[in-house]
C-alpha positions as CSV (number, residue, x, y, z in Angstrom):
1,X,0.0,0.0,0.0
2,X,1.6,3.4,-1.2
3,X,1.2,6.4,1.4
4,X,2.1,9.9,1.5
5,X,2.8,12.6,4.0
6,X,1.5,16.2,2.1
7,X,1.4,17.7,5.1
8,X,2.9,18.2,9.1
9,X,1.0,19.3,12.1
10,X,3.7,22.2,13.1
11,X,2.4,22.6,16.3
12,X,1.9,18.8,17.4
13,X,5.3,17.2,15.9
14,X,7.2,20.3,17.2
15,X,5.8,19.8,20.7
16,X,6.2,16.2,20.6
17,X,10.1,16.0,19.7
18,X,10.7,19.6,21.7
19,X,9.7,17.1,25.0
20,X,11.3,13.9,23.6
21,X,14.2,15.7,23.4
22,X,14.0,18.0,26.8
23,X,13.3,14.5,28.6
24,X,16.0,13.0,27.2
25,X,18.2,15.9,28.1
26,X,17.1,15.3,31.9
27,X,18.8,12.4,32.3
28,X,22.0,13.7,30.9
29,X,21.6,16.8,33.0
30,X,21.4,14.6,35.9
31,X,24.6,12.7,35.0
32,X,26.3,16.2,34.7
33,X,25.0,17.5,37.8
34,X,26.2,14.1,39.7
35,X,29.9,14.8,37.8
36,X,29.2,18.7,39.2
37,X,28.7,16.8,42.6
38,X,32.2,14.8,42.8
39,X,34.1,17.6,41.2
40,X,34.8,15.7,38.8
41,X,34.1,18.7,36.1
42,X,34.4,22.2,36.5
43,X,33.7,23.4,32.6
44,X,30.4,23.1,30.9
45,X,29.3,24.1,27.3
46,X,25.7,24.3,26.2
47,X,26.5,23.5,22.3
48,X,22.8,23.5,20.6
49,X,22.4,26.9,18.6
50,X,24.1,29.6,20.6
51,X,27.1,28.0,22.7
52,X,27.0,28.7,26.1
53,X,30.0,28.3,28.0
54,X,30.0,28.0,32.4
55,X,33.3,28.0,34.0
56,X,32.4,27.8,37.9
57,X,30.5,25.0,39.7
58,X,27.7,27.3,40.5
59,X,26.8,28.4,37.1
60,X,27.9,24.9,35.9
61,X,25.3,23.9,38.1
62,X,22.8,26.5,36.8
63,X,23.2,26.0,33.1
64,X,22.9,22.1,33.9
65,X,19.6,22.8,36.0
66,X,17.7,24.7,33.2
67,X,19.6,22.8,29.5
68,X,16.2,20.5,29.4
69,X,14.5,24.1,28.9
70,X,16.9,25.8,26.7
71,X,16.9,22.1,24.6
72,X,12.7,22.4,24.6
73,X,12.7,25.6,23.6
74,X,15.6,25.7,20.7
75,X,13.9,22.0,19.3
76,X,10.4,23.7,19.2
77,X,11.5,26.5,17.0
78,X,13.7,24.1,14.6
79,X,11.2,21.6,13.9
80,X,8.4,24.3,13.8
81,X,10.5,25.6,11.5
82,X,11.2,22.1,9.5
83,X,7.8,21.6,9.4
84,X,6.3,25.1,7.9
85,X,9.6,24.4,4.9
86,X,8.1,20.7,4.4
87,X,4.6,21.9,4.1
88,X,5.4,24.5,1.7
89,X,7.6,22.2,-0.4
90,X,5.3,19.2,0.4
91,X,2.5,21.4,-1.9
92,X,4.5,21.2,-5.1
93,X,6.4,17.9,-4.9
94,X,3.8,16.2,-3.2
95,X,5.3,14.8,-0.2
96,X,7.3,11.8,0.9
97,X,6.1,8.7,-0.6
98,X,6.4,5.4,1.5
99,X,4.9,1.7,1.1
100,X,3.5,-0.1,4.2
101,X,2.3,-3.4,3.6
102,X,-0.8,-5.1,5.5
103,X,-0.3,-7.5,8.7
C-alpha cells in the first residue's frame, strides 16, 4: 500500500520532539550534575544553537539545572521551523512517498 505525507502538524510534531528531546536531556543533565557533585568537572558548554560556556560550579550547576528548557525551547523552534519548509515544499512535490504493507 503506497502512502504519503503532504502535510505536518507544526504545532503537534514540534511539541512532541521539543519534549522527547528535553526528557532525554534530563537524564544527561542529571549525570552532569552528579559529575558537578564529585568535582569531577568544572567546565560546561551548552552546544545547541548559541554556545554557552559555564566556568564555575555554580553556574555549571545553573546551566545544567535549566539545559532541558533551553533544549525544549531551541527544538520547538527548529522543527516548527522544518515543518512550515516541508509543508510548503510538500505542496508542489507532493510529499514523501512510502509503502507499508498489511499484517
Amino acid at each position: 500500500m503506497k502512502s504519503e505525507i503532504t502535510e505536518l502538524n507544526v504545532t503537534q510534531t514540534s511539541r512532541t520532539l521539543a519534549f522527547l528531546v528535553a526528557i532525554l536531556n534530563v537524564f544527561v543533565a542529571f549525570i552532569g550534575i552528579m559529575t558537578l557533585a564529585v568535582s569531577a568537572q568544572t567546565d560546561v558548554t551548552f552546544k545547541f544553537i548559541i554556545p554557552i560556556t559555564a566556568t564555575d560550579t555554580a553556574s555549571a550547576f545553573f546551566l545544567y539545572l535549566f539545559s532541558p528548557l533551553f533544549t525544549l525551547a531551541a527544538t520547538y523552534i527548529l522543527v516548527a521551523a522544518f515543518c512550515i519548509a516541508y509543508n510548503l515544499v510538500a505542496k508542489y512535490t507532493g510529499g514523501i512517498t512510502f509503502h507499508t504493507k498489511p499484517q
